[in-house]
C-alpha positions, 0 to 999 in steps of 0.5 A, spaced: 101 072 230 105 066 233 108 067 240 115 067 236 114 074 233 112 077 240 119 074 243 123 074 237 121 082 234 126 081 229 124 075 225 118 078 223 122 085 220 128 083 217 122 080 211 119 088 211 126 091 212 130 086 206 124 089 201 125 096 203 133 096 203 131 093 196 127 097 193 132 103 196 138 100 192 133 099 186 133 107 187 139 108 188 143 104 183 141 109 177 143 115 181 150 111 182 151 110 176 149 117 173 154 119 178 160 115 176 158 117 169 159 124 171 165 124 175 168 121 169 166 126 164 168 132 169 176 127 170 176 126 163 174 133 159 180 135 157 182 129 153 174 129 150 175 135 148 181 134 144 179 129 141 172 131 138 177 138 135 182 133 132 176 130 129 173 137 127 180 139 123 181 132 120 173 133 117 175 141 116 181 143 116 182 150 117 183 154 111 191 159 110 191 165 111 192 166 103 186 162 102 182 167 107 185 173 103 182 170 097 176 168 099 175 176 103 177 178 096 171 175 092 166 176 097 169 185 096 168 183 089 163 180 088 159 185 093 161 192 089 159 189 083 151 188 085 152 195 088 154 197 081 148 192 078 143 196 083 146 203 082 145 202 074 139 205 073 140 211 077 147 212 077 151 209 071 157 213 071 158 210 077 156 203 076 162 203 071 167 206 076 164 200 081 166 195 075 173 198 074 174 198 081 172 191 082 175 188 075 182 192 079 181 188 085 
């Protein structure tokens, strides 16, 4: 410790202040940049998610109303017939109305 350090405090703590600012930068420069990325995706949100469902229905287009009712017909049909599969040894009278019912569906 020289005579210059008693009168002039400063110049020895601006080395121990430079790396304690710069460890806290070094802290904080993550933080910062997780924050912009944040704010970014809460700004932009509705233009995300626009563009992730035109992507979705460009992969998966949406089936029409015909094609819904086609497909709600074949899983009705398809269910009455394993029930008249099941009822066959217990009930074969009615197996065979199931059968008609779904060969009329």
């Amino acid at each position: 410790m020289t005579f210059l350090n008693i009168a002039f405090p400063a110049t020895s703590a601006i080395p121990v202040a430079e790396m304690a600012i710069s460890s806290v930068i070094a802290a904080a420069r993550p933080l910062l940049g997780v924050g912009i990325l944040a704010t970014m995706l809460v700004v932009f949100k509705p233009m995300i998610t626009g563009m992730l469902r035109a992507a979705l229905v460009v992969m998966k287009p949406r089936m029409t109303r015909e094609q819904k009712n086609a497909s709600r017909n074949l899983r009705n049909i398809l269910t009455i017939r394993r029930i008249a599969s099941d009822l066959d040894a217990t009930s074969p009278n009615m197996a065979a109305e199931l059968r008609a019912l779904a060969a009329r569906a």
